[in-house]
C-alpha positions in Angstrom: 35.9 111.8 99.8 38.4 113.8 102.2 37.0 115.8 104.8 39.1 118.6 106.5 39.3 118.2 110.1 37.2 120.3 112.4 38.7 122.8 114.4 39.0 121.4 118.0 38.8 117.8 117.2 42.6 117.2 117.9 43.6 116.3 114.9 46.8 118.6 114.9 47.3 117.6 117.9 47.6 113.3 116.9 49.5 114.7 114.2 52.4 116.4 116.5 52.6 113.2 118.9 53.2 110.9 115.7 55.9 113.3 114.6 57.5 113.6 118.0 56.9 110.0 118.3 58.5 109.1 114.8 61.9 111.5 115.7 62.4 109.2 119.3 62.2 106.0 117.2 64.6 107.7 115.1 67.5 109.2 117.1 67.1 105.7 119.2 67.9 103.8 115.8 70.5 106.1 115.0 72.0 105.8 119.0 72.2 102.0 118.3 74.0 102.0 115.0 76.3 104.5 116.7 77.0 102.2 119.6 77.2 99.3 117.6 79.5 100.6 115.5 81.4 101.5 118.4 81.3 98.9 120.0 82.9 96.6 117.0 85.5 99.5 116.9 86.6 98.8 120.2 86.1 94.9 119.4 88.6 95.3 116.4 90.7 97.6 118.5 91.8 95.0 120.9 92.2 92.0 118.8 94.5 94.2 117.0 96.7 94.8 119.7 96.9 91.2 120.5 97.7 90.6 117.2 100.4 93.1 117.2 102.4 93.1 120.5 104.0 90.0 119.7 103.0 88.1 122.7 101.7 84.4 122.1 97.7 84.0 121.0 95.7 82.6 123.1 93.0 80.4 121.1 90.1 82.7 121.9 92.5 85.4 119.6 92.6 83.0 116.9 88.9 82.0 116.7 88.0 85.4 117.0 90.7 86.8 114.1 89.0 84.0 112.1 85.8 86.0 112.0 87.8 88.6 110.2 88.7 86.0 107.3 92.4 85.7 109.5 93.8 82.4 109.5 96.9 80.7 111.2 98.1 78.8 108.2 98.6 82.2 105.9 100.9 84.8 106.0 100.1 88.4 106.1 102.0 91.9 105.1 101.1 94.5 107.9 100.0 97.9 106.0 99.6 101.4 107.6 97.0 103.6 105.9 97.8 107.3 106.0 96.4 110.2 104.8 98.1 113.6 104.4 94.5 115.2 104.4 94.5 113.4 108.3 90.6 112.4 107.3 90.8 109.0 108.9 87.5 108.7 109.4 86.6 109.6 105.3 88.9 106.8 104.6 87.2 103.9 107.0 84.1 103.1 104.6 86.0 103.3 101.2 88.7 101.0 102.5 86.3 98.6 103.8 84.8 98.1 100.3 87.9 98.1 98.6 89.3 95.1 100.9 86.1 93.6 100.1 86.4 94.0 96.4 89.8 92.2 96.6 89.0 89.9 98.7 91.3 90.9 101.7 90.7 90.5 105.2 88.8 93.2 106.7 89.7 93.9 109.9 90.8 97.2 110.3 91.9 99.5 113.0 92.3 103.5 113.4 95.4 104.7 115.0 96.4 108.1 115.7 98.9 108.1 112.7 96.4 105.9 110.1 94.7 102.7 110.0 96.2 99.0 110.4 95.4 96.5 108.1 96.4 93.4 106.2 96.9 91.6 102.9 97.3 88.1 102.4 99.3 88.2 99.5 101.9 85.6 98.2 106.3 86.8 98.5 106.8 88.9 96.6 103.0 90.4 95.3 102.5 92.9 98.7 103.4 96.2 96.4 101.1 94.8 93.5 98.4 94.0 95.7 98.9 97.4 98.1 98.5 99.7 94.9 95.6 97.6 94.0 94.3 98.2 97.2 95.1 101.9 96.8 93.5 102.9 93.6 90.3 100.7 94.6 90.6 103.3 97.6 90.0 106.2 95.1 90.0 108.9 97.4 91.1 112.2 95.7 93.6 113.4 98.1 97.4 111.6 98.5 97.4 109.0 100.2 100.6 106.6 101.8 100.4 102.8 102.2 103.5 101.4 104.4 104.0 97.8 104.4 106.0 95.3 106.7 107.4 92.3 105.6 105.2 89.4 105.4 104.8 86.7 108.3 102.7 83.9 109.8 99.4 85.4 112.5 101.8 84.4 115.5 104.4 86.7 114.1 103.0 90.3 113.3 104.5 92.2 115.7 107.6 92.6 113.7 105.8 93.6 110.3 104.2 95.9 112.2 107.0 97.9 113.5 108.7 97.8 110.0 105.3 99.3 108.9 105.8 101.9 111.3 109.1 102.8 110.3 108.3 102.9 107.0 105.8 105.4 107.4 108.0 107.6 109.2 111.2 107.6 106.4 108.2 108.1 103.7 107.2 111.1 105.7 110.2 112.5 106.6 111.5 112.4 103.5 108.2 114.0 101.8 108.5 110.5 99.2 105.7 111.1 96.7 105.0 106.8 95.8 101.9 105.9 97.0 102.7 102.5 98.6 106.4 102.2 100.4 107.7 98.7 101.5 109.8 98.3 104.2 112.4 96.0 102.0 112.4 99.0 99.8 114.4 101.2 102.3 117.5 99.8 102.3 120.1 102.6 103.4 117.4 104.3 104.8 116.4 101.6 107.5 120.5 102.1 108.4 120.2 105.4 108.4 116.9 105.3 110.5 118.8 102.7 113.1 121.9 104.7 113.0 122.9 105.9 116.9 123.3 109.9 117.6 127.3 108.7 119.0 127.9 107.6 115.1 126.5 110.8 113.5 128.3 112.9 115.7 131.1 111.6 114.9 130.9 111.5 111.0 132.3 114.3 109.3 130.1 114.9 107.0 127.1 115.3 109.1 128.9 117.4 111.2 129.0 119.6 108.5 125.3 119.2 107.4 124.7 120.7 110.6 127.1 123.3 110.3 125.2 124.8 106.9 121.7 124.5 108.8 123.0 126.7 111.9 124.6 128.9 109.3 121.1 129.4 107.3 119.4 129.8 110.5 121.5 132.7 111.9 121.9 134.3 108.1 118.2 133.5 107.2 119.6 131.5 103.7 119.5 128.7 102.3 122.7 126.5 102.1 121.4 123.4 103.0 118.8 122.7 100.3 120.9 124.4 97.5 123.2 121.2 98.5 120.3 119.3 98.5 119.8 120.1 94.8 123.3 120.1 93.7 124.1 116.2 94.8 120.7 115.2 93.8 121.5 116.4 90.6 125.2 114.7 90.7 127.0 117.9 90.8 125.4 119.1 87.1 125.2 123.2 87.6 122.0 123.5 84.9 120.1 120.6 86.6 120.6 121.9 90.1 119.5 125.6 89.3 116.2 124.0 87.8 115.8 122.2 90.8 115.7 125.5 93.1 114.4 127.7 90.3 117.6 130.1 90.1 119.7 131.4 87.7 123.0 129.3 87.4 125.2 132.4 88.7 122.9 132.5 91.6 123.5 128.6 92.5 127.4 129.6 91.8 127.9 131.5 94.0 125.7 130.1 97.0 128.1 126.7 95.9 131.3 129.0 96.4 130.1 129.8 100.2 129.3 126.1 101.3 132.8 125.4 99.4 133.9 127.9 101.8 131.9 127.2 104.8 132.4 123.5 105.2 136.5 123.3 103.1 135.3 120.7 100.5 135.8 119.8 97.0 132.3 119.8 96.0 133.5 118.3 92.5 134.6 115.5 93.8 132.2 112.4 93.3 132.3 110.7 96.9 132.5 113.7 98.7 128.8 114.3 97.2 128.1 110.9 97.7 129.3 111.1 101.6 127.1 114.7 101.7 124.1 113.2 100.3 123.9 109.9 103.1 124.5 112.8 105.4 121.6 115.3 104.1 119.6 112.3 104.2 120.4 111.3 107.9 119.6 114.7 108.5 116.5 115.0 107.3 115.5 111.9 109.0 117.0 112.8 112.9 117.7 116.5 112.7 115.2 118.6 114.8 113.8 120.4 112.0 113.0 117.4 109.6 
């Protein structure tokens, strides 16, 4: 039979300590997940770096990236994680199950500009294998995935910066695929390495920067109405669908860059020499 306590007897009183008791045991449990997981953060932190510098591993580096299912006789495709939403830290637990759903190593680390990771994938699969890695992701909002080239675990350092660049045309350039390889760049990674001497001197970006000082001062806007046209190969119809404008309206914005910059926009390399240049533009000009 229950008896209610008796006034005085303390009861409330035991009752209170357990509580308080219980709520220390708690937050102390909680403190040492926290600097647990911290402390493996910091762990996976710096054998990423030495994995990534490009200086020679040490055998503690290799035994230690051997915990992480790493191994000296694979090769590896560097891949940078990035989200546009910049939720980093929404992304850490779904990727970790995804790379453990298909079987990828899992170590992982969080940069300022995404996470660092990597597939062991055979030549040729890294794309296959990064949008399976991707959709196993399932998050709702866009997400990028920049690969390197692959290469042996003495030899990252390399991936990694193509990785980087990668991520940086990709979001320059606003490209909408999920998963961009560096080997896919091709013009771009010249355009990318080109030197500021070599676009000043070109022509055609000289007059690239001539419409965006012109929009700038006259509040238009020449430069992506030329965007539009070449993308569309000079078609008049395609273009104005592009910028949403009536075709008289795209003539005679046409008619002043004609004027502005003295070229024949009909002429096929012409647009082909203003396109390379809108596109080193948009990757080095100050407003990219």
């Amino acid at each position: 039979m229950w008896w209610p306590a008796r006034r005085g007897t303390g009861g409330g009183e035991l009752d209170l300590q357990a509580a308080e008791q219980a709520a220390t045991v708690t937050a102390l449990l909680l403190y040492k997940e926290r600097a647990v997981h911290e402390a493996e953060s910091r762990m996976e932190g710096s054998l990423m770096d030495r994995l990534l510098t490009g200086n020679a591993l040490d055998e503690a580096t290799v035994v230690a990236a051997q915990r992480y299912g790493l191994d000296v006789a694979h090769r590896y495709v560097v891949g940078i994680l990035a989200s546009e939403a910049n939720e980093v830290a929404a992304i850490l637990p779904r990727l970790h199950g995804a790379l453990a759903q298909l079987r990828q190593p899992r170590l992982v680390s969080e940069q300022d500009f995404g996470v660092v990771l990597f597939l062991c994938v055979q030549e040729g699969d890294a794309k296959p294998a990064a949008e399976r890695l991707v959709a196993a992701i399932g998050l709702s909002h866009p997400v990028r995935l920049a690969l390197g080239r692959g290469a042996g675990l003495r030899e990252l350092s390399r991936g990694y910066q193509q990785a980087c660049e990668a991520l940086e045309v990709a979001t320059r350039l606003a490209m909408t695929d999920p998963v961009i390889a560096f080997d896919e760049l091709g013009l771009l990674h010249w355009l990318w390495t080109l030197q500021p001497a070599a676009q000043a001197d070109n022509t055609f970006v000289r007059k690239v920067h001539l419409l965006v000082e012109y929009d700038r001062n006259k509040e238009t806007d020449l430069r992506a109405t030329l965007e539009a046209y070449v993308r569309a190969d000079g078609a008049i119809s395609e273009a104005a669908n592009i910028l949403h404008v009536h075709r008289h309206t795209l003539t005679y914005r046409l008619d002043k860059i004609k004027r502005l910059c003295e070229l024949n926009l009909a002429a096929p390399l012409v647009r082909l020499n203003l396109q390379v240049a809108l596109l080193a533009y948009r990757l080095h000009g100050t407003d990219a």
